[in-house]
C-alpha positions in Angstrom: -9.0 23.2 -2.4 -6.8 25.9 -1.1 -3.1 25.4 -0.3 -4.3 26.2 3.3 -7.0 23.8 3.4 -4.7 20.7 3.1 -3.9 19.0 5.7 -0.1 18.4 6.7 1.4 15.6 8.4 3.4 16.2 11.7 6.6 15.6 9.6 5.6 18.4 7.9 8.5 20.8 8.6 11.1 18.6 8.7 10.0 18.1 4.5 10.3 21.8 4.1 13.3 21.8 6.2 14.7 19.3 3.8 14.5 21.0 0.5 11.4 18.2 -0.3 8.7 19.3 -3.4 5.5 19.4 -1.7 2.8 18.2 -3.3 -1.4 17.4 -2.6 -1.9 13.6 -2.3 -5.3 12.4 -1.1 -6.1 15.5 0.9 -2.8 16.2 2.2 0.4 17.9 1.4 3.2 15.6 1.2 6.6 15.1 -0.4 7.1 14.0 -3.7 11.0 13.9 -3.8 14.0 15.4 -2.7 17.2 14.1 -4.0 14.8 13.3 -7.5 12.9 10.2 -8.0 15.1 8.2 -9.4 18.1 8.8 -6.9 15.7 8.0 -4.0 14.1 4.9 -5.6 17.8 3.5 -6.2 18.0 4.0 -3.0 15.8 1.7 -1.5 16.7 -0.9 -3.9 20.2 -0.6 -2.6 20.0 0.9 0.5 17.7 2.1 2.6 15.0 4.6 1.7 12.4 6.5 4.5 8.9 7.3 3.7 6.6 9.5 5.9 3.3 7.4 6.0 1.6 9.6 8.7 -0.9 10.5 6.5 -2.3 7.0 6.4 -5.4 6.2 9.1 -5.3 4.2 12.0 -8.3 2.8 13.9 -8.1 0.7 17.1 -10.8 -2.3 17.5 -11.0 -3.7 20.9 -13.9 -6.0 22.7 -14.6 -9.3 22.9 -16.5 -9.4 19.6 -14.2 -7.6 17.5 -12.6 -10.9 15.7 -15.7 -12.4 14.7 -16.9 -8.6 13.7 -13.8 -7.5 11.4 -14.2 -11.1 9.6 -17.6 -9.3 8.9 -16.3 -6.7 7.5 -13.0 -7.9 5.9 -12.0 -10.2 3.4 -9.2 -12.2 4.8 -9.5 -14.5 8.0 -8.9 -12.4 11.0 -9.2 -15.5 13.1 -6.3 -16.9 11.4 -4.2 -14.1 13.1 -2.4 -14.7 16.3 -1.2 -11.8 19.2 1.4 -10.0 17.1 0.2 -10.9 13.5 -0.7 -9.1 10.4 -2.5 -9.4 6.9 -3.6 -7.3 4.0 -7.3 -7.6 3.7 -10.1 -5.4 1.9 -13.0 -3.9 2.8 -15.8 -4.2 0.1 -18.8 -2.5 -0.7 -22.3 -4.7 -0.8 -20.9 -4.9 -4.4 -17.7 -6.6 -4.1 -15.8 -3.4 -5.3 -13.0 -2.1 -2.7 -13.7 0.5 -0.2 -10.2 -0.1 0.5 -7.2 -1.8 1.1 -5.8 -2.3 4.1 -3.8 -4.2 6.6 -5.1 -5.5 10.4 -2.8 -6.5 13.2 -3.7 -8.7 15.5 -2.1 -6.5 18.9 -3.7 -8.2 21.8 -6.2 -10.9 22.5 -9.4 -8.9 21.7 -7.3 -5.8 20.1 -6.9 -5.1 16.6 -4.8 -1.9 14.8 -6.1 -1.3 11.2 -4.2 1.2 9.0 -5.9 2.4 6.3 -5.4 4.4 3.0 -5.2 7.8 4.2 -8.1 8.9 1.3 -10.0 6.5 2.8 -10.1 7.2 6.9 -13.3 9.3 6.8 -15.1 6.6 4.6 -14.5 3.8 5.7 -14.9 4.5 9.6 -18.2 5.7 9.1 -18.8 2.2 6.8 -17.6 0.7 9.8 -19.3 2.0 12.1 -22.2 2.0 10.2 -22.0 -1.6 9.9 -21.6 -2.3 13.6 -25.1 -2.9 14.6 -26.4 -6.1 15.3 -24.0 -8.5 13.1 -22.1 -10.3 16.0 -23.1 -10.5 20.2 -20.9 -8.5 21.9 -20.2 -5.4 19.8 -16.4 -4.2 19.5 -15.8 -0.3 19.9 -13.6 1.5 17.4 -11.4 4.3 17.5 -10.1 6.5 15.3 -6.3 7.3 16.4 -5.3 9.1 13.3 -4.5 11.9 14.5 -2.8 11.3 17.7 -0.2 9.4 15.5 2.5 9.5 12.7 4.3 6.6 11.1 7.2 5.9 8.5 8.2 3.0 6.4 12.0 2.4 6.0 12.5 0.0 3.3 15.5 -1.2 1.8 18.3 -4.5 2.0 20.1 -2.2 4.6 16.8 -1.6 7.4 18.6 -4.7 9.7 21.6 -3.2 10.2 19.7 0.6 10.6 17.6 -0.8 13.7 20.4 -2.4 15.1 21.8 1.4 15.3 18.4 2.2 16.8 17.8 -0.9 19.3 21.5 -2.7 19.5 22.8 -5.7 17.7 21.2 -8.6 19.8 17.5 -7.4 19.0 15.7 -9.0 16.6 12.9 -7.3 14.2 9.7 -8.6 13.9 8.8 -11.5 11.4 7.2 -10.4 8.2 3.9 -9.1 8.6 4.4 -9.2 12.4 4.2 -6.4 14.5 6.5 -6.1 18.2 6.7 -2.7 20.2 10.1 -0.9 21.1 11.5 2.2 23.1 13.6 3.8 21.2 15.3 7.3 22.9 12.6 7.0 25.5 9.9 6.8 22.6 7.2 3.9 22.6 7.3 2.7 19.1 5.5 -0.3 17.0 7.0 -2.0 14.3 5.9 -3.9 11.7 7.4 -5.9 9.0 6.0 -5.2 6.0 7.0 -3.0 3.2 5.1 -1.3 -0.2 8.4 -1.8 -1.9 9.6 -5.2 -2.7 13.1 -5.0 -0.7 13.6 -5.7 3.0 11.4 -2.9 5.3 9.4 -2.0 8.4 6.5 0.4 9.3 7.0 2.3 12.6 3.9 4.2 14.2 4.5 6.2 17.4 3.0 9.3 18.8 2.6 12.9 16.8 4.4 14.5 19.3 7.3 12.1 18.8 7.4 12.3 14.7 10.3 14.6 14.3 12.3 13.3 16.7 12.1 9.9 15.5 12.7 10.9 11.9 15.9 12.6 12.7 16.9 9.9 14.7 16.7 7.5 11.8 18.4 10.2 9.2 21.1 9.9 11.4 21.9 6.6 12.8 21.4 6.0 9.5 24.1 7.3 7.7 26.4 4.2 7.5 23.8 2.2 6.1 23.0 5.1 3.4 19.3 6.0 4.6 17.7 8.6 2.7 14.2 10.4 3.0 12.1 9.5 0.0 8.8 11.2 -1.3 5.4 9.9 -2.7 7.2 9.7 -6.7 9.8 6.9 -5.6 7.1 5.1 -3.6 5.2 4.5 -7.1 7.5 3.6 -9.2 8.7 1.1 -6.2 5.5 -0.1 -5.8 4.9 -0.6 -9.8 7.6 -2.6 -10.5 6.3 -5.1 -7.9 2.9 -4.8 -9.0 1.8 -3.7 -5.6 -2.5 -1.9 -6.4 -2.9 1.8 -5.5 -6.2 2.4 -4.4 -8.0 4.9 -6.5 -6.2 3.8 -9.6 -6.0 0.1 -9.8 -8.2 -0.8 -6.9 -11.8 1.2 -6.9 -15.1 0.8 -5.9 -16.2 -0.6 -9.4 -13.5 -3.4 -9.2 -13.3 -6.1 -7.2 -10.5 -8.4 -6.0 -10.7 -11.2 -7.7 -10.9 -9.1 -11.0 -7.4 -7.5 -9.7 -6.1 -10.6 -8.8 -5.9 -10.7 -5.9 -7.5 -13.6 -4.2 -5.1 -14.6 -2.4 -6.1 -11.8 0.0 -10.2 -13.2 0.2 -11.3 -16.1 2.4 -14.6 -17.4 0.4 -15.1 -20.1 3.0 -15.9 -17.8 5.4 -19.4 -17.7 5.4 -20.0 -14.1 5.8 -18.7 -10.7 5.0 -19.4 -8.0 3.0 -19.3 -8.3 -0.7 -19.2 -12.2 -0.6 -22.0 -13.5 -2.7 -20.5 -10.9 -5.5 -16.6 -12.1 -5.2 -18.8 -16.4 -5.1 -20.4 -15.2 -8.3 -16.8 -13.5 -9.9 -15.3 -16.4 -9.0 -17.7 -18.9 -10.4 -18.2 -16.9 -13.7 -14.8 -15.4 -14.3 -14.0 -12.0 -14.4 -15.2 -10.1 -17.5 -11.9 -7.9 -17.1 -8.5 -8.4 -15.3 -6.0 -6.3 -13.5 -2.4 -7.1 -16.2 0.9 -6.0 -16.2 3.0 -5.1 -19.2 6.1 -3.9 -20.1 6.6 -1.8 -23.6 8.7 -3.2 -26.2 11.8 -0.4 -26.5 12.1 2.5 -26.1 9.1 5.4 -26.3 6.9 7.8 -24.2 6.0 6.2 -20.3 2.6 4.6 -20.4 0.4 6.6 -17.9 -3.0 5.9 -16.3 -6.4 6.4 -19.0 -4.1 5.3 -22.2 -5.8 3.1 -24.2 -4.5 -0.4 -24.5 -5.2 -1.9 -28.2 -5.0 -5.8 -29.2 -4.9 -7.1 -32.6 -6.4 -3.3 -33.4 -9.2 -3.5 -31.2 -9.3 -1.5 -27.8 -9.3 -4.0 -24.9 -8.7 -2.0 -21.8 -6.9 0.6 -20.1 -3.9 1.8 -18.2 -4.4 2.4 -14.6 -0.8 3.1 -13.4 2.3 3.6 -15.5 5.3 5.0 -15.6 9.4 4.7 -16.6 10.9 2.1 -14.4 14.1 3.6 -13.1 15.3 -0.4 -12.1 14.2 -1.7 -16.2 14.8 1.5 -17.5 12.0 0.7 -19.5 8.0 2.0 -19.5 5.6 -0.3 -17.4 2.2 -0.4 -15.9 -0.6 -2.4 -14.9 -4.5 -1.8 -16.6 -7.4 -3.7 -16.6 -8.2 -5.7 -20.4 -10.8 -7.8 -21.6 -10.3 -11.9 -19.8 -9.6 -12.6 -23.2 -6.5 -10.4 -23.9 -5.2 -10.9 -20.4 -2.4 -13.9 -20.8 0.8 -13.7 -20.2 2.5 -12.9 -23.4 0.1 -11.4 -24.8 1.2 -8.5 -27.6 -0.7 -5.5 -26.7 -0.6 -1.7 -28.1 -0.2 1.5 -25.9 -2.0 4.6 -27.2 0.0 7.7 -26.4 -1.3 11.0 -28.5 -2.5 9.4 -31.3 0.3 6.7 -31.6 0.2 3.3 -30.7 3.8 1.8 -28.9 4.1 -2.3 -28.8 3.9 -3.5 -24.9 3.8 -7.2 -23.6 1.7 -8.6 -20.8 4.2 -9.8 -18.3 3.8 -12.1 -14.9 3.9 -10.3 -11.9 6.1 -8.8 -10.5 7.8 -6.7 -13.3 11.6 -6.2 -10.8 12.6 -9.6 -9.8 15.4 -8.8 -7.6 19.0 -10.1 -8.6 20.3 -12.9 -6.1 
């Protein structure tokens, strides 16, 4: 694909503006750093870091059947959800394996915002819509809002005292995994309380047309409480250390989640939704593979995704996301190894050009922050 065939975000110029490294990422040109990885992720961790999520989809689902149709289609319990409510959910092929991941707020009575992977928009509204023929009375309509939209996530210990720059001292954030809207300078605004990060942190959408307003507003409001603009390379090593799934790497259409552990997120008494009867079987059966995390044992080259991983000499699995954890200072990553290598404590064996480098399979998460 041509540079001028990907698409750009409509925070675009303020990352060129900024000095950020633009990079392609799932179709679009984004930031990978400014200040440099590490400096940005350290950050957030102390701070407050802000990440331009624009690129990510958005789809409105409205109509009196669109509860009982998304818990069609989704594998946590939209029902569960009440006016202002969020959870992360998946959508599954007839398979089990993940479409993608996503989360759905419950914004009014018979109103529901996904945001989805921003691969993904394409795919799965045409699985969705697709799918939206004949499986509950009362069929929901959906809408794709992508593009009439931007959004950042501001993460970091500092984010309460940043929005009380933005909204005043006696206004309170949303719970986690809530979502409120705000005016803020005039702009309609929804936040969210959720985060891809581990620390503190909210998701704001608002209008395209608003996006580099908002942005510079935050940059500098922020200042006090240290807010920085961060790029797509801090988000992963963030992410990594808390063992948080990137779809296309540790989440796929071949995998399911109960294989990445992650049934927390599925609702098997539900009695229908796509991909069910697969996830009944995984779960009844066990999972021939599972989604691990390790940590290598000293110092050596970072672990990256399609390494081999080795136990007692024989090959067991492989590395779907790795890198050097700038928090451990230390190489990590999370890969998918036989059930029978996948224990906690396990001894395991990195293969990086021809060598093999001693890891250990560690519980999740990998950064347990310091109280």
């Amino acid at each position: 694909m041509s540079s001028t065939a990907w698409k750009k975000t409509p925070l675009y110029g303020e990352h060129v503006r900024l000095g950020a490294r633009m990079v392609p990422f799932g179709g679009w040109l984004m930031p990978v750093h400014y200040s440099g990885i590490v400096d940005e992720h350290h950050s957030v961790r102390n701070a407050v870091g802000m990440f331009d999520i624009s690129h990510m989809g958005q789809f409105i689902v409205s109509g009196t059947g669109a509860c009982d149709w998304l818990d069609t289609m989704l594998t946590n319990k939209v029902a569960k959800l009440d006016v202002g409510q969020g959870q992360y959910t998946f959508l599954l092929n007839n398979n089990g394996g993940v479409i993608d991941d996503l989360i759905v707020y419950r914004t009014g009575d018979a109103e529901f915002l996904l945001v989805v992977n921003a691969a993904k928009v394409e795919e799965d509204f045409v699985w969705l819509e697709d799918h939206n023929v004949g499986q509950v009375s009362n069929l929901p309509s959906a809408k794709n809002r992508s593009a009439d939209f931007g959004g950042v996530a501001i993460q970091g210990p500092r984010v309460v005292g940043l929005f009380h720059e933005l909204l005043g001292q006696n206004v309170e954030l949303p719970a986690r995994n809530c979502i409120r809207d705000f005016v803020i300078e005039n702009m309609p605004v929804s936040v969210s309380r959720t985060g891809y990060t581990g620390e503190d942190g909210v998701e704001v959408f608002f209008r395209a047309n608003d996006a580099a307003k908002f942005w510079n507003l935050v940059l500098e409001r922020g200042k006090k409480n240290g807010a920085k603009p961060c790029g797509l390379g801090a988000r992963d090593t963030l992410r990594l250390e808390m063992c948080y799934p990137l779809n296309g790497s540790d989440l796929s259409a071949e995998r399911n989640p109960i294989e990445a552990g992650l049934g927390f997120f599925v609702d098997l008494e539900k009695r229908q939704f796509t991909g069910r009867d697969k996830l009944l079987e995984t779960k009844t059966n066990g999972a021939r593979e599972r989604l691990v995390a390790f940590k290598m044992n000293g110092k050596g080259p970072p672990p990256r995704p399609h390494y081999a991983l080795f136990s007692n000499g024989n090959r067991v699995g492989e590395i779907t996301s790795g890198t050097l954890s700038p928090s451990l200072n230390i190489g990590i990553g999370m890969g998918y190894v036989s059930a029978g290598s996948a224990k906690i404590g396990t001894p395991l064996e990195v293969e990086i050009r021809g060598q093999k480098f001693p890891a250990t399979i560690e519980k999740k998460p990998l950064y347990k922050k310091q109280s």
